[in-house]
Every structure is written in structure tokens, then in C-alpha cells.
C-alpha angles and dihedrals in degrees: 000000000000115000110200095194112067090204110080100115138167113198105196132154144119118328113260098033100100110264105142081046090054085043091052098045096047089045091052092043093049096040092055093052095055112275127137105235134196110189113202122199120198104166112097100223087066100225094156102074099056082044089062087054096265117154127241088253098045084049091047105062087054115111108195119244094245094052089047091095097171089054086052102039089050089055108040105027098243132075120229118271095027092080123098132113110330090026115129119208133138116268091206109044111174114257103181100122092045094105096051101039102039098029134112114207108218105182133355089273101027128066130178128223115188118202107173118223119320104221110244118274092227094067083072088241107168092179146164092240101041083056102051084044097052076046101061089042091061093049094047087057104058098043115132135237083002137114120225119204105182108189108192140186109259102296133034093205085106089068088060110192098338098097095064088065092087108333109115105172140044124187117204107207113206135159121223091267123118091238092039097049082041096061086036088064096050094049092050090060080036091056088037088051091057098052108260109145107214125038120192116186107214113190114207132214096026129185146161100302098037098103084053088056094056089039094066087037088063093045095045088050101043091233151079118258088207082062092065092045142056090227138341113231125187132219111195125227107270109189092194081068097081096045086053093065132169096004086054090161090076086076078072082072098058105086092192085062118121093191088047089050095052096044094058089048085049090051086048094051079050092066104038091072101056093130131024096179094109109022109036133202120348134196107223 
């Protein structure tokens, strides 16, 4: 299926390697160069927001997608906590209004949704709350003239088939660690397995030794990592970083900035893959 927009893209990896950071970053950079951004959280604990530059208080007053219950019970039928076997309520409930009604705008160009955690397929939940969820994610998906920047928890199993719909892109976020790379490896069949097209490792944090690192990596494993990825892309370590916490998108205003530098090349090689249809898969 062609996607006409390049910028359908789930960031997903193990906890801890920067990828509300990466999401940020993209979404301020994107979001400054005229592009029309719409930021999705869906990590519990909210980071994103004060990631974007939002105050306590502004994060304070958002009520994630998946505890607003009348939001829920007006769409499906069925309030949480009443599903469960015998319980009636529509499995395609109409979001079209979920954006406006349930989005921050951030900046002039960026606005925020926050959806809360989607329960993992594999506990067998058909709930109110995992459908309107799925839902929100299809229609995401499909919005016009618009960026999406969809930062996970480590796995996208949990979205089933629905970013296929219109995702094109994941990007597995690492850093150059053995039990980071090796999670890195698993989400990228997991991405595969839910239909995105193309899948890009970006290791995080990266130094002077960290080629040696994958390197061994390669040889311990028996394989190469590019083999399990459409192109490996590295972020080098930026120390500011950690001083800029939690607004960590105002190191996108420091020209001298490596990590900067790279995260505006990354959000290049982003665009540059809106459609497949001609030309097919490419190793970068």
C-alpha cells in the first residue's frame, strides 16, 4: 500500500535507551521546519510531555486516553471494567474527534496525544479500552498533511495488525550494549511481524568504541546486525543532554551539537521513504 506521507513512524526499544528523547527531538525538529506534528505517548509514566518542554502543572491536568472512561464508554458502549465475556460493545467505535478533543498543542506546529498503555495482546484482553485504543491507532494512521511520531514501550506486538494500516517505519532504538542489541534484534521481527515496512536500528549514545562493540556483537552472535535492519543509523553521546532534563528538545537549538546534527540527518532519511511501491526495499 502507497503512503503518501513519509512520516508514519513507531520508536520502540528497550526502556532506558533514549527513545522518548529520539521522539522529542524528531518531533521539535520537524515541527521547526515546517512540518505539522502529532506526538503519541504511549508510556504511562508520561515522560513525553515534559520531554517536549510542558510544564508539571500542564502535565498534570492530562488524563491519558485509556483513564478517560467517559470518553471510552461514549464510544464503545460499555464502560471499563464492566467487559468481560457476555459483554456487548462496538469493536470499531468512530475517533475522529480524538485529536481535537484529547490533544496539547505544544508548539504552533507540534501537538501531543496521550493514550496510556495498550494491555498486551497475548493476556487474551478484548476490552473496551484496548479497542478504542487499536482504534485510535488506525485512524492515526490515515490522517492527512500530518506527521506521526509514535514512541512505545519495548514491543509493538500489543497494536496487533493496526500499524500496518499506514506506519511505515519503525525505528528500534539500542544502545551499543549485549542485552540492548539483543532486544533490538527481537523488536525489529516484532515490528516486521506487524506489517511496517521499513525497520532502521539507531543506537544511541554512541563513542569511540562503539563499532568494536557491534562488532563483537556480530561475531558472538554469528550474524550481522545490518541483516536484521534496513539501515543502522548512530546517535552519538551528547553530555548536555543530561543537564537539559527534562526539556531535552532545546539541545535542537545548539548548532555545535553532534546529537542535534545527527537527529536532523535521521529525520531526513524519514522522509525520504514515504512510498516503496517502485522502488522496493533498500539496505541503508
Amino acid at each position: 500500500m502507497c503512503k503518501s506521507n513519509g512520516y508514519r513512524v513507531v520508536i520502540t526499544g528497550k526502556g532506558g535507551v533514549g527513545k522518548t528523547t529520539l521522539t522529542s527531538c524528531l518531533a521539535a525538529h520537524l515541527s521547526r521546519n515546517g512540518v505539522t506534528v502529532l506526538a503519541v505517548d504511549e508510556d504511562p509514566q508520561m515522560n513525553l510531555p515534559h520531554a517536549l518542554g510542558m510544564s508539571v502543572a500542564q502535565v498534570g491536568r492530562i488524563v491519558p486516553l485509556n483513564l478517560n472512561h467517559d470518553y471510552i464508554s461514549e464510544k464503545t458502549g460499555i464502560r471499563p471494567g464492566a467487559s468481560g465475556w457476555g459483554a456487548m460493545f462496538k469493536l470499531n467505535p468512530d475517533v475522529d474527534d480524538v485529536v481535537q478533543r484529547f490533544g496539547v498543542t505544544v508548539s504552533p506546529r507540534l501537538n501531543l496525544l496521550v493514550m496510556g498503555t495498550v494491555k498486551q495482546a497475548g493476556g487474551g484482553c478484548l476490552c473496551a479500552e484496548n479497542v478504542l485504543l487499536d482504534s485510535t491507532i488506525r485512524h492515526l494512521a490515515l490522517r492527512d498533511n500530518e506527521a506521526i511520531l509514535l514512541d512505545t514501550q519495548a514491543g509493538v506486538e500489543h497494536f496487533g495488525r493496526a500499524l500496518a494500516k499506514g506506519f511505515n517505519h519503525c525505528l528500534v532504538v539500542s544502545d551499543d550494549t549485549f542485552n540492548a542489541l539483543t532486544v533490538a534484534e527481537h523488536s525489529a521481527k516484532l515490528a516486521r511481524d506487524s506489517g511496517i515496512e521499513r525497520v532502521t536500528l539507531v543506537v544511541n549514545r554512541g563513542k569511540e568504541g562503539t563499532p568494536d562493540k557491534m562488532a563483537r556483537y556480530d561475531e558472538y552472535c554469528g550474524a550481522s546486525l545490518a541483516h536484521a535492519f534496513d539501515d543502522v543509523f548512530c546517535l552519538p553521546y551528547e553530555p548536555r543532554l543530561e543537564a537539559l532534563e527534562p526539556a531535552v528538545t532545546r539541545i535542537m537549538e545548539l548548532q555545535e551539537s553532534g546529537y542535534a546534527t545527527a537527529v536532523a540527518v535521521l529525520a531526513s532519511r524519514l522522509g525520504s521513504h514515504g512510498c516503496d511501491c517502485a522502488t522496493g526495499h533498500t539496505h541503508g
